[in-house]
C-alpha positions as CSV (number, residue, x, y, z in Angstrom):
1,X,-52.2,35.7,-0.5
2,X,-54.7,36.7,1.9
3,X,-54.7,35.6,5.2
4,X,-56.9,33.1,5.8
5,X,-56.9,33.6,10.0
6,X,-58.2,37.4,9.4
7,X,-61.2,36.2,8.4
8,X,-61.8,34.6,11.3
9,X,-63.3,36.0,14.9
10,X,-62.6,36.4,18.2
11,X,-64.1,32.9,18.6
12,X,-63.5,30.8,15.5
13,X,-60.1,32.3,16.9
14,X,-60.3,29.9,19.5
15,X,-60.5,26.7,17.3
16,X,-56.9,26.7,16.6
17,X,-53.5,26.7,18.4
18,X,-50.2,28.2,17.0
19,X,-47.1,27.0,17.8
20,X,-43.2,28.6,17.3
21,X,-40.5,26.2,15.4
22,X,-37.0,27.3,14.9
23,X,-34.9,26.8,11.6
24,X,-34.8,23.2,10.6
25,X,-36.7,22.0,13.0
26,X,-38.7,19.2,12.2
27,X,-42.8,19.7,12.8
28,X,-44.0,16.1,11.1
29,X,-41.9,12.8,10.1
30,X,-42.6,11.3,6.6
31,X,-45.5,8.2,8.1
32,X,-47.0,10.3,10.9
33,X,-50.8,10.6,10.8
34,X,-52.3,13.8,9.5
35,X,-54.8,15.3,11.8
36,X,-55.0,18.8,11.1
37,X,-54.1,21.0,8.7
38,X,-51.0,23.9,9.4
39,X,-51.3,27.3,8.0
40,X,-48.2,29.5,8.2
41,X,-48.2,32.8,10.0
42,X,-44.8,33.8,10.0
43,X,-41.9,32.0,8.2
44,X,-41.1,29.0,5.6
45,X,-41.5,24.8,5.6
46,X,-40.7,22.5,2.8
47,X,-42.0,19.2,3.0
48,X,-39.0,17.0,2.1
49,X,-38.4,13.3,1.8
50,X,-35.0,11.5,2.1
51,X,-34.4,8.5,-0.6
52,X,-32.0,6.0,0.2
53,X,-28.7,7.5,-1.4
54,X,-29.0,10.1,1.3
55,X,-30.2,12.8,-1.2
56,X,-33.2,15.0,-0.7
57,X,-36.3,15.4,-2.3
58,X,-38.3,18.4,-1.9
59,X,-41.9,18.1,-2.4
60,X,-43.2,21.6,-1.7
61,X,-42.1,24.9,0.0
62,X,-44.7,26.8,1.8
63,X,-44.5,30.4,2.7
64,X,-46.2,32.6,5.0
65,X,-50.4,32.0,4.5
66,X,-49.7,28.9,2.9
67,X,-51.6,25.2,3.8
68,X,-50.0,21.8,4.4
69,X,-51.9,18.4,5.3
70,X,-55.5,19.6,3.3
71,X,-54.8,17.0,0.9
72,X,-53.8,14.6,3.3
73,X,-56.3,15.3,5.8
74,X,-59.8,14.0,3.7
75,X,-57.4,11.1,2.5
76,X,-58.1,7.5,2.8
77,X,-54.5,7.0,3.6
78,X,-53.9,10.8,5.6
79,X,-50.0,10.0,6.5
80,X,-47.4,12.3,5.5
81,X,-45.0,11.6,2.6
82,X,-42.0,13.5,3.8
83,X,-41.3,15.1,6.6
84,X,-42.5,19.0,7.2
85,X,-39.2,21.0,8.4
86,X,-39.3,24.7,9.2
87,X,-36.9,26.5,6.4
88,X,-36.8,29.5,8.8
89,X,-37.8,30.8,12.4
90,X,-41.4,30.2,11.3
91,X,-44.9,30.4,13.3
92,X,-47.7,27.3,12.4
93,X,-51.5,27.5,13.0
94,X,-53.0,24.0,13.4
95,X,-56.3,23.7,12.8
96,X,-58.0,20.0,13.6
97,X,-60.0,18.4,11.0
98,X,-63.4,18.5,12.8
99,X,-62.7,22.3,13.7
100,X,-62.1,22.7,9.8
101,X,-65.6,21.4,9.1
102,X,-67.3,24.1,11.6
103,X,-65.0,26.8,9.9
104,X,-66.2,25.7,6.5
105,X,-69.6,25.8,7.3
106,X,-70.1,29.2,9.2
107,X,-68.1,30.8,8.1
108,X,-68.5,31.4,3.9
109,X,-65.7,34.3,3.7
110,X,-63.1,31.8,4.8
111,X,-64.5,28.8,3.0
112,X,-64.0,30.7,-0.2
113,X,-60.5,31.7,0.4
114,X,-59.7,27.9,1.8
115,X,-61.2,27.2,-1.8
116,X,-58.8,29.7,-3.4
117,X,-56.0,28.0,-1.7
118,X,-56.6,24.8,-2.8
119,X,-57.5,25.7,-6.4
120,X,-53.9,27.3,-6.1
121,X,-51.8,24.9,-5.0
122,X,-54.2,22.0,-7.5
123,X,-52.6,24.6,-10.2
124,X,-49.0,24.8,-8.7
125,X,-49.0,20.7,-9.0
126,X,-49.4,20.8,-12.4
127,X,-46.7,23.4,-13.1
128,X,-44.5,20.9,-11.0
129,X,-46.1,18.1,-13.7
130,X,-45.5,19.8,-16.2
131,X,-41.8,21.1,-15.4
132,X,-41.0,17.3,-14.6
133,X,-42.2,16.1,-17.7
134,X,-39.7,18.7,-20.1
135,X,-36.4,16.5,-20.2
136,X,-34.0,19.3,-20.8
137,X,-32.5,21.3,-17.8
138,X,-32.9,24.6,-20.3
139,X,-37.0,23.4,-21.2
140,X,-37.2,23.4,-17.2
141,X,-35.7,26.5,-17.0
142,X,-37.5,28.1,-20.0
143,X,-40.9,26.7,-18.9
144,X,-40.4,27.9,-15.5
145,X,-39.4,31.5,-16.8
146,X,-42.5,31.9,-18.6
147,X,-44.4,30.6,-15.0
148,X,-43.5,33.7,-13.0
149,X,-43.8,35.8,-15.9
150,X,-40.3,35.5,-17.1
151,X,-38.5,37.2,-14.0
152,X,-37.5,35.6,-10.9
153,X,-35.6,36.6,-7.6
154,X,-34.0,33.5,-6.4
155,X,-32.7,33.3,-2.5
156,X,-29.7,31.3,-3.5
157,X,-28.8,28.8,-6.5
158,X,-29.1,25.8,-4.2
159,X,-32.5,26.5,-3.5
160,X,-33.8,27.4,-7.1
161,X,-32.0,24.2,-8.4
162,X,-34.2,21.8,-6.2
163,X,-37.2,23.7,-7.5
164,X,-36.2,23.1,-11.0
165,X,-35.2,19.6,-10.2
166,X,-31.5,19.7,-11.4
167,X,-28.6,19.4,-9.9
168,X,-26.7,22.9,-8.9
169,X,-23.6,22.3,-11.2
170,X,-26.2,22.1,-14.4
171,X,-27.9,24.8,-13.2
172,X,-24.7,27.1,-13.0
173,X,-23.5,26.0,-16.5
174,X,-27.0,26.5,-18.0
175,X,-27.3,30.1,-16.6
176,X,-23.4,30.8,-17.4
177,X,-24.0,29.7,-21.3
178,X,-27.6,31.4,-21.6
179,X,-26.1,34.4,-20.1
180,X,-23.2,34.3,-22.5
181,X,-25.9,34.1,-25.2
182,X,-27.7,37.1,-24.2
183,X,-30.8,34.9,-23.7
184,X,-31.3,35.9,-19.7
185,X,-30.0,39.1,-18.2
186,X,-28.5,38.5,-14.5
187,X,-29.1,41.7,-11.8
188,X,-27.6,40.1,-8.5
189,X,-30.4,37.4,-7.3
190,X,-32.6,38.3,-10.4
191,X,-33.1,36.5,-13.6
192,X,-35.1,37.8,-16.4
193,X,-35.5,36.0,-19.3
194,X,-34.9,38.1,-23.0
């Protein structure tokens, strides 16, 4: 992903501020008004909502160059639905919605990137549709082989379970019995599908 804050200069430079979060630290609470949009420079957030059993729900994880709040930002109702919590020592880039607009419109290399991003992440969304809608852990896991080309490189299993949406256990048996069946091949934190 490019990024989006090289294309800007020494003075569009000056329409945002950046700001340092450590690991876990919370940025935005799930209700709080969205008035600018973050881009990452340097580390991860997730934007994650709590339900009432105490269990987490994880709505999106973002990565370095990655957006948050430029849905929520042109909304009629622009308050976030979870709360966005740094996965990692990460660096944020907050751009305010009327400085956006000026960004947009002088400058056309970043408006077409900011375009890119979006058209991405519209296309990530209906991955996550589409994964939700396959009832079977293994139709999850299939589909979401096929997605990154039928290899991944997870960080742990915790982690690719919530992006699957299943629970860790049913993850671990799944992988343990496709493995078994010589359907996935398993290199350390690497999964390729057969």
């Amino acid at each position: 992903m490019t990024n989006i804050l090289a294309l800007l200069n020494d003075e569009e430079r000056q329409l945002y501020k950046t700001i340092r979060l450590s690991k876990e630290e919370t940025l935005f609470h799930e209700d709080d008004l969205c008035e600018e949009i973050g881009i990452i420079v340097e580390g991860q957030v997730a934007i994650i909502s709590y339900l009432d059993d105490g269990k987490e729900m994880v709505f999106n994880r973002l990565d370095k160059g990655g957006i948050f709040g430029n849905n929520l930002i042109f909304s009629s109702s622009p308050y976030y639905k979870g709360n966005v919590i740094a996965q990692s020592e990460s660096e944020i880039a907050l751009l305010k919605k009327d400085d956006l607009f000026k960004l947009l419109e002088s400058n056309s290399d970043f408006m077409i990137e900011y375009l890119k991003i979006l058209s991405d992440q519209g296309k990530q969304l209906n991955a996550k549709i589409r994964l939700l809608s396959l009832a079977s852990a293994q139709d999850r896991f299939i589909y979401y082989m096929y997605d990154h080309k039928k290899q991944i490189t997870y960080t742990s299993l915790n982690d690719l379970a919530k992006d699957l949406y299943l629970s860790r256990e049913t993850l671990s048996r799944l992988l343990s019995r496709m493995s078994s069946e010589k359907r996935i091949k398993k290199q350390g934190k690497t999964l390729r599908l057969l």
